[in-house]
C-alpha positions as CSV (number, residue, x, y, z in Angstrom):
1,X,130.6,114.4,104.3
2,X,129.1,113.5,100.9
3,X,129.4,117.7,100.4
4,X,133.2,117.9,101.3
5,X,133.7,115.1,99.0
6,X,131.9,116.3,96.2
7,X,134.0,119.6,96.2
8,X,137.1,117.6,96.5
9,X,136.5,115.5,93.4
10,X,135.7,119.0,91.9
11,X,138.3,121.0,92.8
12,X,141.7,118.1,92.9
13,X,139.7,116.0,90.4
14,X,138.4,117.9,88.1
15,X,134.9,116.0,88.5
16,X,131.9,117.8,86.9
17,X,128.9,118.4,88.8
18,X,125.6,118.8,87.9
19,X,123.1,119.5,90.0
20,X,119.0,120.1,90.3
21,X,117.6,121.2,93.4
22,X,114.4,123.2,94.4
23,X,116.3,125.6,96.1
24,X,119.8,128.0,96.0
25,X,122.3,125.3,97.8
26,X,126.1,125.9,98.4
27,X,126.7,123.5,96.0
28,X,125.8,126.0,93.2
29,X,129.2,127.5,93.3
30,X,130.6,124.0,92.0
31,X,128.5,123.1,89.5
32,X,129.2,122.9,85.7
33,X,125.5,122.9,85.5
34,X,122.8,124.0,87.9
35,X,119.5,123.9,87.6
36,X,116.7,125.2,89.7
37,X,113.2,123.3,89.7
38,X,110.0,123.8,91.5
39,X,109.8,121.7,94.6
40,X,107.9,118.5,93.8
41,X,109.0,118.3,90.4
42,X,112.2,116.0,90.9
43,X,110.4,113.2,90.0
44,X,108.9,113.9,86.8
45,X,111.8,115.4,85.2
46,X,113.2,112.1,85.0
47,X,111.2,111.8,82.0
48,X,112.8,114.6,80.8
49,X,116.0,112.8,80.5
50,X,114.9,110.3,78.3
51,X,113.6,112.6,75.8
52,X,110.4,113.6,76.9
53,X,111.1,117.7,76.9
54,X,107.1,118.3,78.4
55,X,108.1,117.4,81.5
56,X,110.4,120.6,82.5
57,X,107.2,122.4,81.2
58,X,106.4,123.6,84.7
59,X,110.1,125.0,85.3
60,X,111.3,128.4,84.1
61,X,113.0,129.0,80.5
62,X,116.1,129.7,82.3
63,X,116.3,125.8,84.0
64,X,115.2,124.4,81.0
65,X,117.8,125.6,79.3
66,X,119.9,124.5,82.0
67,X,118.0,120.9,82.0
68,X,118.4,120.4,77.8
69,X,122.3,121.1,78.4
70,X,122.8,118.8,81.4
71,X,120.6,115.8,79.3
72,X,123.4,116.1,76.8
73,X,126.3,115.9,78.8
74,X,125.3,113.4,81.2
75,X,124.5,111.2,77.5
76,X,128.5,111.7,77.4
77,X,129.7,110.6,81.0
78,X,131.2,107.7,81.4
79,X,132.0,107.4,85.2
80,X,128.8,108.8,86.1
81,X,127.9,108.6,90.2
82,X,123.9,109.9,90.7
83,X,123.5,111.1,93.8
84,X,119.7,111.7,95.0
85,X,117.4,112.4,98.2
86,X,114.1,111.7,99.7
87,X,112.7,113.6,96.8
88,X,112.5,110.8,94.7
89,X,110.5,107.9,95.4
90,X,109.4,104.2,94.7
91,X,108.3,104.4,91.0
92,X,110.6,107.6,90.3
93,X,113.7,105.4,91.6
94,X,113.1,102.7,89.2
95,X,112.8,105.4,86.4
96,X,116.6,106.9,87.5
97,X,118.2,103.9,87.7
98,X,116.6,102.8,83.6
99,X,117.4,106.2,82.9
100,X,120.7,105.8,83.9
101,X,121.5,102.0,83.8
102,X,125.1,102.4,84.3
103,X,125.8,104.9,86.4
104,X,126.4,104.2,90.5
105,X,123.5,105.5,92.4
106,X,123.8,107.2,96.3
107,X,120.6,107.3,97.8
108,X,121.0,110.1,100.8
109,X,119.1,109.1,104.4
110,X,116.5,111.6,105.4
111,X,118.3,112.2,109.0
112,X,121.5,111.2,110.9
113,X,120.4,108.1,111.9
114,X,118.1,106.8,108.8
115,X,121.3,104.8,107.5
116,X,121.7,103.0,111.3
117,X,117.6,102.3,111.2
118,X,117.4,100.8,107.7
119,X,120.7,98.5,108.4
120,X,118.6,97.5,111.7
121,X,115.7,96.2,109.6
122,X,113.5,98.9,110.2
123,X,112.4,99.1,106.5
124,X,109.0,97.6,106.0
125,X,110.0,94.8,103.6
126,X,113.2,94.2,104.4
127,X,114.9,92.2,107.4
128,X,118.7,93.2,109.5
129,X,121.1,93.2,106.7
130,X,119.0,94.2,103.9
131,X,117.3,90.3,103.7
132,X,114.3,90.2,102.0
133,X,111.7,89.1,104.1
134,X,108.7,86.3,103.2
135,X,105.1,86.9,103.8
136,X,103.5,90.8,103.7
137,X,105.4,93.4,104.0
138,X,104.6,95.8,106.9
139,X,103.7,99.8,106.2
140,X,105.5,102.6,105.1
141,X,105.6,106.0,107.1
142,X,102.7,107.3,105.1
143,X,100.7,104.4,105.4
144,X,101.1,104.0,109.1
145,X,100.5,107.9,109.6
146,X,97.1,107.6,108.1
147,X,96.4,104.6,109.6
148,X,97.1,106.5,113.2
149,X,94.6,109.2,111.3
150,X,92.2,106.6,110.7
151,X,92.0,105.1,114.6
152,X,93.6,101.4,113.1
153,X,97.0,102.2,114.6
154,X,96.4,103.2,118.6
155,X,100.2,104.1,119.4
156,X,103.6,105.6,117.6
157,X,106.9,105.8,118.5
158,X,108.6,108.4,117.0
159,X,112.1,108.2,117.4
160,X,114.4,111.3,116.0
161,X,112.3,112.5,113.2
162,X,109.5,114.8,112.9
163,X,106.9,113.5,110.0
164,X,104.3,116.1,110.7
165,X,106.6,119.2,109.9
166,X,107.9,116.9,106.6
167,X,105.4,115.4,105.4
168,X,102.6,118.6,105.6
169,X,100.7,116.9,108.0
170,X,98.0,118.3,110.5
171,X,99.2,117.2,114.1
172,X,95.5,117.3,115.2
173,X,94.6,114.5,112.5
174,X,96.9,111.9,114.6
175,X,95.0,112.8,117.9
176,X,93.3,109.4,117.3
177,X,96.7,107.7,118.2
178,X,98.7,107.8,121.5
179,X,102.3,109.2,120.5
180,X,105.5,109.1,121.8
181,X,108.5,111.2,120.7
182,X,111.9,110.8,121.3
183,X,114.3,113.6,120.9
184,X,116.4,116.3,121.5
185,X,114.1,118.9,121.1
186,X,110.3,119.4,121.4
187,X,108.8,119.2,117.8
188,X,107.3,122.6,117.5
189,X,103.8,121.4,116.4
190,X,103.4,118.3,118.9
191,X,100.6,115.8,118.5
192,X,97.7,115.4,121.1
193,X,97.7,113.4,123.5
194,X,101.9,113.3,123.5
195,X,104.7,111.4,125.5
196,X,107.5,113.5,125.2
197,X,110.9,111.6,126.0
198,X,114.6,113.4,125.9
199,X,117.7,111.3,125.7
200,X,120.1,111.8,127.4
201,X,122.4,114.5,125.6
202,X,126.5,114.1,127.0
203,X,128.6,117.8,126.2
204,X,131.5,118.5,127.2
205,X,129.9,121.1,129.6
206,X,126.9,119.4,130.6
207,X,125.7,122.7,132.3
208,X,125.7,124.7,128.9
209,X,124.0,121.5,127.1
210,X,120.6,123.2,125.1
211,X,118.2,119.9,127.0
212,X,118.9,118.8,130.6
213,X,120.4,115.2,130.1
214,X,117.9,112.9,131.5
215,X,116.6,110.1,130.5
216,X,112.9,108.9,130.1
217,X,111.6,106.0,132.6
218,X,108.7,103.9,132.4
């Protein structure tokens, strides 16, 4: 949806778009400006944007060419909306948004249901509704991984997302922990030991549906 919307503001709008990304996305084809960057990079170019031309030392002359030309026209957008991913993290969001200060900022969710999971309360300092909450916060994904690494967490849930193919991980390292998935599919380099539970999956032709649709019970 954000990708429909962003060509539409392009092409009926005449909306500029400028775009850095590790990799060779559709979005290319609309951008005034496009710039490819090694992947785990995002995060220090920000510095980059506020003057600090070392830190697009590790991309090739071509993107920093790209880069210096969209610093200078972003410096002359008024109605700027920044529109950013998982790439960018913690300290690195606090650097867009100073870099930036007033521009609107879109922060993408990792998966389909990330947005319905953080509005629940599921982040680890902050309550249903996006309330702050009082006392300690609780641990982020990569805390509570290597926590299940370390033997201190005994059992995960893991409910539509697949940290060890994301994050790099070794699934062998969590064989400390008991873990439970939840998903359509089986991840394709499942933990040991492993609870494995399918939801239920409705189609319009339940006999063509990729996973039988059962459900599982305790």
């Amino acid at each position: 949806m954000v990708a429909w919307n962003i060509r539409t503001a392009v092409r009926l709008h005449q909306a500029r778009l400028y775009t850095i990304n590790s990799g060779d996305i559709k979005l290319k084809r609309q951008s005034a400006v496009y710039a490819k960057v090694p992947k785990g990079t995002e995060g220090r170019l920000l510095s980059f944007f506020s003057g600090d031309d070392s830190a697009a030392a590790g991309s090739e002359s071509k993107s920093r060419e790209a880069l210096a030309t969209m610093r200078d026209k972003l410096r002359g957008e008024k109605e700027l909306v920044v529109i950013f991913g998982s790439e960018l993290r913690a300290v690195d969001i606090a650097t867009l948004v100073k870099t930036f200060p007033s521009a609107k900022f879109i922060c993408l969710a990792d998966y389909a249901n990330s947005r319905g999971a953080a509005d629940m309360g599921l982040y680890p300092d902050l309550l249903p509704g996006y309330q702050p909450m009082t006392g300690t916060p609780g641990m982020h994904l990569q805390q509570m991984l290597a926590a299940a690494k370390d033997g201190k967490i005994e059992a995960l849930y893991i409910v539509g997302s697949n940290p060890v193919a994301r994050y790099g991980i070794d699934a062998a390292s969590l064989e400390k922990a008991f873990v439970v998935v939840q998903d359509m599919f089986l991840p394709r380099r499942p933990p040991s030991p492993m609870l494995f539970c399918p939801p239920a999956a409705p189609t319009k032709n339940p006999a063509r549906s990729p996973t039988p649709p059962a459900i599982c019970s305790w």
